[in-house]
N, C-alpha and C positions, 0 to 999 in steps of 0.2 A: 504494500500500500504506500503509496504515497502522498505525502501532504499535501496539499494544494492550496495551502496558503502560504506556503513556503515563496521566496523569491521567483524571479523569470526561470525555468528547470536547466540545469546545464546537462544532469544528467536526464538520458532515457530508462523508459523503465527497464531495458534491456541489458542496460549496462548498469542499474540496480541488479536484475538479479545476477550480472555477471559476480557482484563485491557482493553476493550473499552467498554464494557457492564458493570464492576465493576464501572467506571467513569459514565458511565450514570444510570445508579442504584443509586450510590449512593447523584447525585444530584436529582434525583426523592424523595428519601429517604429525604435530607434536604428540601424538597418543600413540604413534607408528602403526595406524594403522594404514591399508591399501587406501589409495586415491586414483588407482589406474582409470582407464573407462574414456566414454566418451567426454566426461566433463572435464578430464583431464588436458584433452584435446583441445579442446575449448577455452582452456584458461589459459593456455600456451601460445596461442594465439591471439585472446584477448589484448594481452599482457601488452601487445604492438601499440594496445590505442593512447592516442595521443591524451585523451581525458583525463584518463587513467595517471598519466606522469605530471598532470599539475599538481600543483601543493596546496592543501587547505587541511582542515580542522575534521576531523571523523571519531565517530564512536561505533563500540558492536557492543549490541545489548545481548543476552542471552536470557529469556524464560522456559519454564517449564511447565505447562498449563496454567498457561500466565501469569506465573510468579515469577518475580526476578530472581536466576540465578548469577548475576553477572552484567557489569555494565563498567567498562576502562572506555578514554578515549583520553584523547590530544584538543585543544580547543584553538592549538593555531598552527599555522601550515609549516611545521618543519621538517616535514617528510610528503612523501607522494605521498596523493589518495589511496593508490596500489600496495605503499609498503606501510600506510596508516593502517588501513585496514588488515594485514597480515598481522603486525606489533599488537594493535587493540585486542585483534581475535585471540590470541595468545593469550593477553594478559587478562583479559574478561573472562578468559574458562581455568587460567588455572594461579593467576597473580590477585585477583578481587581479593583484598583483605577480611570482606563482612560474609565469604563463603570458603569450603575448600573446594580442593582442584575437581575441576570435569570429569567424570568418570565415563569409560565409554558407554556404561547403560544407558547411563543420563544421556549423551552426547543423542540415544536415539529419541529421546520424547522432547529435545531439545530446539525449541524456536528460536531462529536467530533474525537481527533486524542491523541493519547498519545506516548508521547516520553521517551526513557530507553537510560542513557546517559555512556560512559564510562567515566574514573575517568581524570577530566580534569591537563592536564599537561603543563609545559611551553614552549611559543615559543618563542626562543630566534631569537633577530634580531637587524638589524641595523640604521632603518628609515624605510619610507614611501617603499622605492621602492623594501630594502628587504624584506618586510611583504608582500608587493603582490605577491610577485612571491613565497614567501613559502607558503601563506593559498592556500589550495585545494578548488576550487569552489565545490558547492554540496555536499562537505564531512565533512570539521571543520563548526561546533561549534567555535563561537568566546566568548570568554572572556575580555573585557579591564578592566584595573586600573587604578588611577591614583590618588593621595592620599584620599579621600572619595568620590570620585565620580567611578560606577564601572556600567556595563550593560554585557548583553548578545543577541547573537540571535543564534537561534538555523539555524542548516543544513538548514530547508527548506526553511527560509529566504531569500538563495540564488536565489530563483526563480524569488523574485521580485525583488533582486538586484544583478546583474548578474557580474556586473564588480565589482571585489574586491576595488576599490575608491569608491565608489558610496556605497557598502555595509558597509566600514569602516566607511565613513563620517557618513551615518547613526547613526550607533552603538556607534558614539565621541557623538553625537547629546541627544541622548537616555539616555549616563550616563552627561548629563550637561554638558561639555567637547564643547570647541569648537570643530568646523566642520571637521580642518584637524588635531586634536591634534594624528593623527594616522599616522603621519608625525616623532614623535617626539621620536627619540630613548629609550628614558626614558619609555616610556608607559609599563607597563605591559600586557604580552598578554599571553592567556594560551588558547589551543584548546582542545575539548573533539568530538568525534562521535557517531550517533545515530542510534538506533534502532527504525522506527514509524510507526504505525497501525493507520490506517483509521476504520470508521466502514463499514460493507461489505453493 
């Protein structure tokens, strides 16, 4: 699935599901297990697209009948999209500190989704009650700061927290922050949108 509130699409959905088979490949590949086949073929070839070697900001989510098992990403371009998504996929199934590693049982009832982020930028604001009414439900990417404490949740986040108080609280919670430090004019905040491929 993908967003469609998301910016202008750079990507197609075809070359989504290419970065959602490269994600699962490649944690088959860290488990040693086979990846021969036709998809193998396929990604070998992929590999040529020019898309693929630009640099931006990605994450791989991993659930398990909808829970989250797993969610690593990068939130700015210091690597390909091609070799973001291989590092994330790695570190999401077996580096996530709030789980342990990927098992291959798991690996079978395992949903994977990967996210391609635009280059996050500032949102300037005034307190609590300006920050609501400027984040976009379903479209920002949230960023906070706040001097070493720092989190993120990505667009689809919104789903389970639908009211922007409720989401920020969270997100204060996440980078160690108290609960309403998203109150506090001083906070840094900086929003990015997403582009995300489920696998079909």
């Amino acid at each position: 699935m993908q967003n469609n509130n998301a910016p202008p699409a750079k990507f197609t959905a075809e070359q989504g599901q290419v970065l959602v088979k490269l994600a699962r490949h490649t944690i088959l590949d860290e488990m040693g297990q086979p990846t021969s086949g036709p998809d193998s073929k396929a990604l070998t070839r992929a590999r040529q697209d020019e898309d693929f070697q630009s640099h931006g900001g990605t994450f791989v989510t991993l659930k398990i009948h909808g829970k989250l098992r797993g969610c690593i990403g990068s939130l700015t371009s210091t690597h390909t999209v091609w070799d973001g998504i291989k590092r994330n996929a790695v570190n999401a199934a077996f580096h996530d500190p709030r789980f342990g590693p990927l098992t291959p049982k798991e690996l079978a009832d395992t949903e994977i989704e990967v996210s391609l982020l635009t280059e996050p930028r500032p949102l300037e604001h005034r307190g609590g009650q300006d920050l609501t009414q400027k984040l976009r439900v379903n479209v920002d990417g949230v960023i906070i700061r706040q001097g070493h404490a720092s989190a993120t949740f990505l667009p689809q986040v919104w789903e389970q927290l639908p009211r922007p108080e409720a989401f920020l609280s969270h997100l204060c919670t996440k980078a160690g922050l108290p609960s309403d430090a998203w109150q506090n004019p001083e906070l840094e905040v900086l929003i990015y949108q997403v582009q995300y491929f489920e696998e079909e």
